[in-house]
PyMOL Python script that loads the backbone (N, CA, C, O; Angstrom):
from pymol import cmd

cmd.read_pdbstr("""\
ATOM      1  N   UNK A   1       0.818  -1.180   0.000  1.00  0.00           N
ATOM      2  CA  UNK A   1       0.000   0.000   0.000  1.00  0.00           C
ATOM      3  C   UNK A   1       0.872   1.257   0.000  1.00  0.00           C
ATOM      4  O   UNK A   1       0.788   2.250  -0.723  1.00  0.00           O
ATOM      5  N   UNK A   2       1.675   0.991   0.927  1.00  0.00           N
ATOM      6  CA  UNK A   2       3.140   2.344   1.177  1.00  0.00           C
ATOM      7  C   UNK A   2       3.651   2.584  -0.642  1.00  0.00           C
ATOM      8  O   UNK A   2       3.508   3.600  -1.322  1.00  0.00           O
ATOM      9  N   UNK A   3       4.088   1.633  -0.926  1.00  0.00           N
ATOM     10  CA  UNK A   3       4.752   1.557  -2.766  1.00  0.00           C
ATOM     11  C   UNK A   3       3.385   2.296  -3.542  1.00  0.00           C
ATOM     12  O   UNK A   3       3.930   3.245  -4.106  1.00  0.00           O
ATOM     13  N   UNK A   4       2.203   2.364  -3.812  1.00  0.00           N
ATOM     14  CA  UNK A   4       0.953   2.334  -3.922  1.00  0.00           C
ATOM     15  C   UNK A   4       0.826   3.891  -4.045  1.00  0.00           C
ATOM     16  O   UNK A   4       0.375   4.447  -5.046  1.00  0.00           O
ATOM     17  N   UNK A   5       1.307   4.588  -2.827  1.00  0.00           N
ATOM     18  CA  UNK A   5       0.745   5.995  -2.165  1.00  0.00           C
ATOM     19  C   UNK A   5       1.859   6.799  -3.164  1.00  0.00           C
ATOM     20  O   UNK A   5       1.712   7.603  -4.085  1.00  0.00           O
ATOM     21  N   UNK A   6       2.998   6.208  -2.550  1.00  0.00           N
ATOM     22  CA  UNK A   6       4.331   6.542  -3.293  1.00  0.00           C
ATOM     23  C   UNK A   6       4.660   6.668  -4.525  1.00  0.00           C
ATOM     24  O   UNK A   6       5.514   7.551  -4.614  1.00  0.00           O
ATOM     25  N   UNK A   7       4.360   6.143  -5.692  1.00  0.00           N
ATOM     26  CA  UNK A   7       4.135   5.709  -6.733  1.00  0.00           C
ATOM     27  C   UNK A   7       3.222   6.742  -6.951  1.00  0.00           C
ATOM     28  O   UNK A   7       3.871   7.780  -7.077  1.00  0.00           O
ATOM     29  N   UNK A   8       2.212   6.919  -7.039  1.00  0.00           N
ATOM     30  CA  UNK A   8       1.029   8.184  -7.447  1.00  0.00           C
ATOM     31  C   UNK A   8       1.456   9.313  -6.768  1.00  0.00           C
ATOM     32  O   UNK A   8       1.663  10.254  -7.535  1.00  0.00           O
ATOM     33  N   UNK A   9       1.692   9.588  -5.412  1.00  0.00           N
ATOM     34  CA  UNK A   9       2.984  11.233  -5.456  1.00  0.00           C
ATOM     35  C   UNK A   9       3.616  11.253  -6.148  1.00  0.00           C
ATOM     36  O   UNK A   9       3.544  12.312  -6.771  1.00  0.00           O
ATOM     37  N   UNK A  10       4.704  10.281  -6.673  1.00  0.00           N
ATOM     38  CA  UNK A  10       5.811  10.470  -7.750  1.00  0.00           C
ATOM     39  C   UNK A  10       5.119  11.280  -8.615  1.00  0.00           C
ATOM     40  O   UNK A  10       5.159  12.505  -8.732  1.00  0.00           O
ATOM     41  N   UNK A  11       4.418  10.377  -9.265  1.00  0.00           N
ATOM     42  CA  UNK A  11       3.153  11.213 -10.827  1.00  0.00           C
ATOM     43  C   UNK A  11       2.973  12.442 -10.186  1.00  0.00           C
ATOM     44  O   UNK A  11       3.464  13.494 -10.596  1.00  0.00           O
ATOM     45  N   UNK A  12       2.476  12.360  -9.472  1.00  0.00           N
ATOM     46  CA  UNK A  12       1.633  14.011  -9.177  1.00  0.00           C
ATOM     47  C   UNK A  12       3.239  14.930  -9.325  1.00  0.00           C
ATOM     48  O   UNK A  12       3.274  15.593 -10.362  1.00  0.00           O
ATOM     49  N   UNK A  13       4.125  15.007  -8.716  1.00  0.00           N
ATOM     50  CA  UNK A  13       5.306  15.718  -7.949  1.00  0.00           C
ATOM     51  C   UNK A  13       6.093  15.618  -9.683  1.00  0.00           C
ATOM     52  O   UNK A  13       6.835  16.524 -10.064  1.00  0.00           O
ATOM     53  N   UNK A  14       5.851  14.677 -10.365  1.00  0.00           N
ATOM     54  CA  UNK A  14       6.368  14.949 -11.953  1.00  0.00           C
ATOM     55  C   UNK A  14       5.530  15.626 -12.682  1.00  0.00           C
ATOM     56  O   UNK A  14       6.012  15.740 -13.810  1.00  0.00           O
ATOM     57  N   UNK A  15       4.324  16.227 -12.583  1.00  0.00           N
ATOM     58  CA  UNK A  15       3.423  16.494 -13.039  1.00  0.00           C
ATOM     59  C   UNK A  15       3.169  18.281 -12.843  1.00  0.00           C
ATOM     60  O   UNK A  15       2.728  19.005 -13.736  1.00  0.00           O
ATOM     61  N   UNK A  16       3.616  18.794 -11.297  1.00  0.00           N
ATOM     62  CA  UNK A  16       3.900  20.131 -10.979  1.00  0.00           C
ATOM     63  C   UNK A  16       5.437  20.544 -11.113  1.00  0.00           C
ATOM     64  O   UNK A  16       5.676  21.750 -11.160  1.00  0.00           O
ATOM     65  N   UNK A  17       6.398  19.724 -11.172  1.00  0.00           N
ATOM     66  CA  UNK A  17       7.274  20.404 -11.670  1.00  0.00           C
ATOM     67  C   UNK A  17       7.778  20.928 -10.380  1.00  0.00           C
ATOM     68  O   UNK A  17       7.269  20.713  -9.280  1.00  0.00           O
ATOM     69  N   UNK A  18       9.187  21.876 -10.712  1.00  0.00           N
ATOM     70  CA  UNK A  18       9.810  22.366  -9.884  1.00  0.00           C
ATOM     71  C   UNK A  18       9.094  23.529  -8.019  1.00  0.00           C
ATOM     72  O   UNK A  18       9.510  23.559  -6.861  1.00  0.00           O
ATOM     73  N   UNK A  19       8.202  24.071  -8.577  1.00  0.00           N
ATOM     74  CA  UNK A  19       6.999  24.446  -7.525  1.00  0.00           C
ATOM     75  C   UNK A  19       6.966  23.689  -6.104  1.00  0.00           C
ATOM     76  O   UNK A  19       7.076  23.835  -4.886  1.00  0.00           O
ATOM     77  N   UNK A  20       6.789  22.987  -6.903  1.00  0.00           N
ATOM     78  CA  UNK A  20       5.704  21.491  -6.102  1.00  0.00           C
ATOM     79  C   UNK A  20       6.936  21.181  -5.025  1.00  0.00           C
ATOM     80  O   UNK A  20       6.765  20.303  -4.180  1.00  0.00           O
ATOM     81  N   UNK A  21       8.167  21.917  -5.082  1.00  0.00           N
ATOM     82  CA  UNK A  21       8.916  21.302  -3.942  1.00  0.00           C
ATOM     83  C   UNK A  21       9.676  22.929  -3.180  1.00  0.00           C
ATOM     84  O   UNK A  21      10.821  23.020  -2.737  1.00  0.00           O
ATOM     85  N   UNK A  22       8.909  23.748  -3.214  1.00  0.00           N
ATOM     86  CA  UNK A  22       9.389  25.330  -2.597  1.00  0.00           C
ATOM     87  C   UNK A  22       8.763  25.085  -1.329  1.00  0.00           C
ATOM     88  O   UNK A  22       7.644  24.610  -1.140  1.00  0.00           O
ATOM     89  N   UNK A  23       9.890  25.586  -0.200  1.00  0.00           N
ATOM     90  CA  UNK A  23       8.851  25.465   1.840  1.00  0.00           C
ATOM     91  C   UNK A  23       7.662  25.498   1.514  1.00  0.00           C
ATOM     92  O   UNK A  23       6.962  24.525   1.793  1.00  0.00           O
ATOM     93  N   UNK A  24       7.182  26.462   0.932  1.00  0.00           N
ATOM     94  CA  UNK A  24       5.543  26.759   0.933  1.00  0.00           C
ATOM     95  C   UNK A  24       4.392  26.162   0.413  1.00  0.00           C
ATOM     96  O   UNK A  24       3.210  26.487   0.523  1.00  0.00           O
ATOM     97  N   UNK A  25       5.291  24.617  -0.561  1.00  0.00           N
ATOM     98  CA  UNK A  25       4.369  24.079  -0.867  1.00  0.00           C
ATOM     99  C   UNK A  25       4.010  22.750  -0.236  1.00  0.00           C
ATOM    100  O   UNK A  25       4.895  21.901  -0.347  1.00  0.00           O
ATOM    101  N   UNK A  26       2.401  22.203   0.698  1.00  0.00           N
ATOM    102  CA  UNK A  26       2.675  21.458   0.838  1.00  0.00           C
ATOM    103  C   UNK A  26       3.356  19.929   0.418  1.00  0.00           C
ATOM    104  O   UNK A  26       4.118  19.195   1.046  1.00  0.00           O
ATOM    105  N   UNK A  27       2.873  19.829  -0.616  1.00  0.00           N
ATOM    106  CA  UNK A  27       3.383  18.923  -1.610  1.00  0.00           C
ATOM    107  C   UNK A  27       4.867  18.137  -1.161  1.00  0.00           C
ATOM    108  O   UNK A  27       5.018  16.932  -0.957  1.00  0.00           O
ATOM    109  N   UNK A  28       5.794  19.120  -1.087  1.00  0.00           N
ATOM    110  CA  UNK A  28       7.373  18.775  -0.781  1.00  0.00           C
ATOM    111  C   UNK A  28       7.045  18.138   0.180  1.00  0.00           C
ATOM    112  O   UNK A  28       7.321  16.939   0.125  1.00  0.00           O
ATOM    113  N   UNK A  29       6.338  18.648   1.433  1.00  0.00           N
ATOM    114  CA  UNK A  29       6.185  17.944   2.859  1.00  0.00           C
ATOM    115  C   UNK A  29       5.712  16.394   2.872  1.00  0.00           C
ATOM    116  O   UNK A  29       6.296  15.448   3.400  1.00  0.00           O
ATOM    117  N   UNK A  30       4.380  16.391   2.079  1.00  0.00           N
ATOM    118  CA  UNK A  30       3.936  14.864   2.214  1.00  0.00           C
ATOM    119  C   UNK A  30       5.343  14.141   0.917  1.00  0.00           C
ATOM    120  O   UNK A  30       6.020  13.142   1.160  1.00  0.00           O
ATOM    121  N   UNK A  31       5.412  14.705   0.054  1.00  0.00           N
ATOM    122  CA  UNK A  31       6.722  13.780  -0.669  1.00  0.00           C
ATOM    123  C   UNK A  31       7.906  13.516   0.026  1.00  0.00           C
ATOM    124  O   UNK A  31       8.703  12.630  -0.282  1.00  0.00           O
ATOM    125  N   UNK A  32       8.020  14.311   0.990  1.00  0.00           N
ATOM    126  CA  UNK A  32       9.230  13.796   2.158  1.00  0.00           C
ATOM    127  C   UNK A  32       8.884  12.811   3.119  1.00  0.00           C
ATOM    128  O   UNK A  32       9.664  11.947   3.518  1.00  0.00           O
ATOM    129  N   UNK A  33       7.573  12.964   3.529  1.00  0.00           N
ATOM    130  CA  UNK A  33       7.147  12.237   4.703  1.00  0.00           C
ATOM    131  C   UNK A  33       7.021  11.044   3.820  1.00  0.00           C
ATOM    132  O   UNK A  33       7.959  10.247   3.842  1.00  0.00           O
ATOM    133  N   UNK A  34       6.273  10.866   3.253  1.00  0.00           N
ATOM    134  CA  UNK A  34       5.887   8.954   2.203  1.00  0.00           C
ATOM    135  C   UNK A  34       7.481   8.331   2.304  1.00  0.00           C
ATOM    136  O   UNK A  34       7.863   7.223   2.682  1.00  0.00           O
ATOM    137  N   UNK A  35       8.306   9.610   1.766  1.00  0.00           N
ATOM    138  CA  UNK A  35       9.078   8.603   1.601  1.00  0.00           C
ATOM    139  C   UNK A  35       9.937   7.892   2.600  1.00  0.00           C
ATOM    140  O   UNK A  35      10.306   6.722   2.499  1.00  0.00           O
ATOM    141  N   UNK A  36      10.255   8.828   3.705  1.00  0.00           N
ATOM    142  CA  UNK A  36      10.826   8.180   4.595  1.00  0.00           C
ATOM    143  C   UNK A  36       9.679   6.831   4.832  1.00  0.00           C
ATOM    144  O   UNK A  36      10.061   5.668   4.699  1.00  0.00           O
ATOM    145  N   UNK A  37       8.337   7.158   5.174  1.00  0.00           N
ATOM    146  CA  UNK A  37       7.185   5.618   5.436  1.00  0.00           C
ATOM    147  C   UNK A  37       7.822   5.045   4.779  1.00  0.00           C
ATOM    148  O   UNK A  37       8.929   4.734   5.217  1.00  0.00           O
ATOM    149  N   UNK A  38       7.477   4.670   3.553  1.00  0.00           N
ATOM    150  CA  UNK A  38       7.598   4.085   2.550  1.00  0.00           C
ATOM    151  C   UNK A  38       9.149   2.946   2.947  1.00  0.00           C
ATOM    152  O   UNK A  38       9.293   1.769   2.617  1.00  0.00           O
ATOM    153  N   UNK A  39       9.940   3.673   3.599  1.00  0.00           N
ATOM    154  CA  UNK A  39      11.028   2.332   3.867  1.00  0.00           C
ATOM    155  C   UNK A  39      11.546   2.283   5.578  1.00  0.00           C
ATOM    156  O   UNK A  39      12.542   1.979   6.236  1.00  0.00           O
ATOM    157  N   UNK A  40      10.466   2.681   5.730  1.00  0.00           N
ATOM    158  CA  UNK A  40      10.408   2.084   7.367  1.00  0.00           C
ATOM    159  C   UNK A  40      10.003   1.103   7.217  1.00  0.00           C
ATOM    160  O   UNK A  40       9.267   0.815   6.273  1.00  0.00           O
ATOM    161  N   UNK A  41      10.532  -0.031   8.501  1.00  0.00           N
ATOM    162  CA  UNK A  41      10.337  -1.360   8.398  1.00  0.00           C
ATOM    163  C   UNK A  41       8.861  -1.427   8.820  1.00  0.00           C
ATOM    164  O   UNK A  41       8.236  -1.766   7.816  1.00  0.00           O
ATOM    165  N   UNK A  42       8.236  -1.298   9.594  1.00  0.00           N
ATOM    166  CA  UNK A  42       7.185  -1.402   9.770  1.00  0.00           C
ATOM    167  C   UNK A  42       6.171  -1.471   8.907  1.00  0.00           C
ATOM    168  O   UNK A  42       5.234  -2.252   9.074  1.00  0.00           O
ATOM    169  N   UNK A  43       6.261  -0.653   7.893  1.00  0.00           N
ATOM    170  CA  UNK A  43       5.672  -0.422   6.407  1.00  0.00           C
ATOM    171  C   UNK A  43       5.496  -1.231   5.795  1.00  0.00           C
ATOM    172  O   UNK A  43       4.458  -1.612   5.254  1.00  0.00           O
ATOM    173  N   UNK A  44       7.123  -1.865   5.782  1.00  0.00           N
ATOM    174  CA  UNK A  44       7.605  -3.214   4.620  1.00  0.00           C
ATOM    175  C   UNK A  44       6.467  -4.002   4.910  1.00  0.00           C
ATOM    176  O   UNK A  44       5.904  -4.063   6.004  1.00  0.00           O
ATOM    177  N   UNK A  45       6.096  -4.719   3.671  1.00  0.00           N
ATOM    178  CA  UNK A  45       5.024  -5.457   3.190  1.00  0.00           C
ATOM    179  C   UNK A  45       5.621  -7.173   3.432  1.00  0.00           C
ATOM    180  O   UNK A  45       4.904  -8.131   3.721  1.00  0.00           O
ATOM    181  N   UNK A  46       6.951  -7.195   3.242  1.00  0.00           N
ATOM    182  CA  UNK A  46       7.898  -8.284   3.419  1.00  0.00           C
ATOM    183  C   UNK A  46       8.080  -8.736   5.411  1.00  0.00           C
ATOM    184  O   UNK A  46       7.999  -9.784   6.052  1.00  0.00           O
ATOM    185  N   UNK A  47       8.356  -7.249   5.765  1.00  0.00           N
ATOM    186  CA  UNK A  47       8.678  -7.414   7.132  1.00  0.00           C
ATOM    187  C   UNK A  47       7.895  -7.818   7.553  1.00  0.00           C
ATOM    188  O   UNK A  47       7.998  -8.892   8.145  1.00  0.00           O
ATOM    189  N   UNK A  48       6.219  -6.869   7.410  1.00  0.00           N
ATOM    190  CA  UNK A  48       4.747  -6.828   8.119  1.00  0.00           C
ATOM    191  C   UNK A  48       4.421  -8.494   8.036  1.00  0.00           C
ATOM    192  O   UNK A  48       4.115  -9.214   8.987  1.00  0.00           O
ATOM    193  N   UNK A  49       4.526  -8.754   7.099  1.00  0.00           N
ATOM    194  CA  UNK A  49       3.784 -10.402   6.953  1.00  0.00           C
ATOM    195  C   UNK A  49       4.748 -11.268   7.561  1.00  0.00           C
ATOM    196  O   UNK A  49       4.309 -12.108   8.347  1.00  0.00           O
ATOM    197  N   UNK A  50       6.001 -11.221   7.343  1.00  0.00           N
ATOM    198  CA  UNK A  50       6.571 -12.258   8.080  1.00  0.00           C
ATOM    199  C   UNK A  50       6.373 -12.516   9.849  1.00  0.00           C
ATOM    200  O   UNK A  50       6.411 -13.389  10.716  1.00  0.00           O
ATOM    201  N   UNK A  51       6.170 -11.235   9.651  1.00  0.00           N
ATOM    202  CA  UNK A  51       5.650 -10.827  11.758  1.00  0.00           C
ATOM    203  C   UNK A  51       4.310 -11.319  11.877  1.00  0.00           C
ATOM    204  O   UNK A  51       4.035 -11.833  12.961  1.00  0.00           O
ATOM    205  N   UNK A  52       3.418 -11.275  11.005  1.00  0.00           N
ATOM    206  CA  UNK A  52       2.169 -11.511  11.133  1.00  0.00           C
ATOM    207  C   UNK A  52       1.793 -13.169  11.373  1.00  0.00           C
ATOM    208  O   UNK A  52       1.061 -13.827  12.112  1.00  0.00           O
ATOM    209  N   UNK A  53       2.736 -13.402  10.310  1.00  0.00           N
ATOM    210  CA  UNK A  53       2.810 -15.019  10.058  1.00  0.00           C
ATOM    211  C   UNK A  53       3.460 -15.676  11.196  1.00  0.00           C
ATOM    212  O   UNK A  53       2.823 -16.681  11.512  1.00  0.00           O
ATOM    213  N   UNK A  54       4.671 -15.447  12.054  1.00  0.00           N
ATOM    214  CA  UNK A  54       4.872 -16.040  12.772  1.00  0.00           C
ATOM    215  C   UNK A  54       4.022 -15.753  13.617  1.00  0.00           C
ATOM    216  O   UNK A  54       3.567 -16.783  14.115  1.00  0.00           O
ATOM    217  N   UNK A  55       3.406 -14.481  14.188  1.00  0.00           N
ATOM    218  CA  UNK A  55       2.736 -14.755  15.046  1.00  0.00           C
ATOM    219  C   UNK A  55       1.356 -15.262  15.624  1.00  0.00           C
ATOM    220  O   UNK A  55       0.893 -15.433  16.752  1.00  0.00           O
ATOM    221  N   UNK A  56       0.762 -15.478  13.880  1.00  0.00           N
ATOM    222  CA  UNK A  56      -0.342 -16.516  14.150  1.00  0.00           C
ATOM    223  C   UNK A  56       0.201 -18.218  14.344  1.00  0.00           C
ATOM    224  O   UNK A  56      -0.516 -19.061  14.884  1.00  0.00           O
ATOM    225  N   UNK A  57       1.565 -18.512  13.804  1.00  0.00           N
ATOM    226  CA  UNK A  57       1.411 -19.579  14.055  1.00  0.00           C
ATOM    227  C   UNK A  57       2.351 -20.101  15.367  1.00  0.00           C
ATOM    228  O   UNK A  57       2.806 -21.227  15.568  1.00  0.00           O
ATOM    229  N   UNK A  58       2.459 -19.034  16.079  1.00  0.00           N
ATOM    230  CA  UNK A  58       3.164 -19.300  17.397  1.00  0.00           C
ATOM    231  C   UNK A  58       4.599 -19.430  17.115  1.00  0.00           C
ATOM    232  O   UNK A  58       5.199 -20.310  17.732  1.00  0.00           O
ATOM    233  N   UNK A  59       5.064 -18.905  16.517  1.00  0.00           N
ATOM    234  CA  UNK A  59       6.611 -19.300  16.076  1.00  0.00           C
ATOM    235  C   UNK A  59       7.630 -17.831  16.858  1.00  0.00           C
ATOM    236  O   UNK A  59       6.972 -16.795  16.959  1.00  0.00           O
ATOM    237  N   UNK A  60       8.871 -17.766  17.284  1.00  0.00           N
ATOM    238  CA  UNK A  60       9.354 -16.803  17.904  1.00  0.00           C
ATOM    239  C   UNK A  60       8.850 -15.655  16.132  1.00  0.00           C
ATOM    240  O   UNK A  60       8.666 -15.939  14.948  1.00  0.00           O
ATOM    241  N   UNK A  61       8.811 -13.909  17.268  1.00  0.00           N
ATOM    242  CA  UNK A  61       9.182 -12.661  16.186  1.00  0.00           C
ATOM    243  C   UNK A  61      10.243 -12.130  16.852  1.00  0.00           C
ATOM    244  O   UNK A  61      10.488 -11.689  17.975  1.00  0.00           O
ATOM    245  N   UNK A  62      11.173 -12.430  15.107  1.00  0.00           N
ATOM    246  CA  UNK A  62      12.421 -11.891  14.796  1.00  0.00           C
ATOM    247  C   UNK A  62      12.235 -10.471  14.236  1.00  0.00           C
ATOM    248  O   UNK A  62      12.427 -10.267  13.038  1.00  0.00           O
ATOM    249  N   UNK A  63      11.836  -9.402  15.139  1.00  0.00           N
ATOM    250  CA  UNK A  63      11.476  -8.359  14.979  1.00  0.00           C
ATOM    251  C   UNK A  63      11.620  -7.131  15.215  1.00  0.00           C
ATOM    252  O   UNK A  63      10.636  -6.570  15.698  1.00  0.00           O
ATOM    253  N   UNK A  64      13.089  -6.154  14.917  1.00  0.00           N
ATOM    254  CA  UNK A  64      13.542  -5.486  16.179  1.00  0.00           C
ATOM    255  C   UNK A  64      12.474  -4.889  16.523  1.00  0.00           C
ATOM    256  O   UNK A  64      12.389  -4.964  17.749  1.00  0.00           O
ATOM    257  N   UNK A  65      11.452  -4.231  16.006  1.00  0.00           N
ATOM    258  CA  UNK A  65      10.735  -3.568  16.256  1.00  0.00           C
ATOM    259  C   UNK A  65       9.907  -4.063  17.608  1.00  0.00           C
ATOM    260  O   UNK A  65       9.094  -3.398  18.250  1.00  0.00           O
ATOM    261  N   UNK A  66      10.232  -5.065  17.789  1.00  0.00           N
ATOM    262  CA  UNK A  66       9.427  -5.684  19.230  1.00  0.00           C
ATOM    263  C   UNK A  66      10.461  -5.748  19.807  1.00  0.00           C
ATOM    264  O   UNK A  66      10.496  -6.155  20.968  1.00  0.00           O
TER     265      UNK A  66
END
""", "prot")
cmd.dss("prot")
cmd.show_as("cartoon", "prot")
cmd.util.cbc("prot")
cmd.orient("prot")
């Protein structure tokens, strides 16, 4: 979903051009913020499920985040 959000700002943020990234516009702000999300582990779609998965099936989480 994070790749998803990210991916369609890109478009938009190629689409306004140089503007779209001056202090005053919000635009720059959420294109900064996604992206840091976007590769936080928590986010990861890889990380999220493997945590999910062990922990429905009772298996240790290898998780720093825990």
């Amino acid at each position: 979903m994070t790749d998803l959000c990210r991916n369609a700002l890109n478009d938009i943020v190629r689409g306004i051009g140089g503007d779209g990234f001056r202090t005053a516009s919000p635009i720059q702000r959420f294109h900064r913020d996604l992206g840091v999300l976007a590769v936080h582990a928590f986010l990861d779609i890889d990380t999220a499920s493997e945590t999910t998965g062990r922990f429905t099936l009772d298996l240790p989480v290898v998780d720093p985040l825990i």
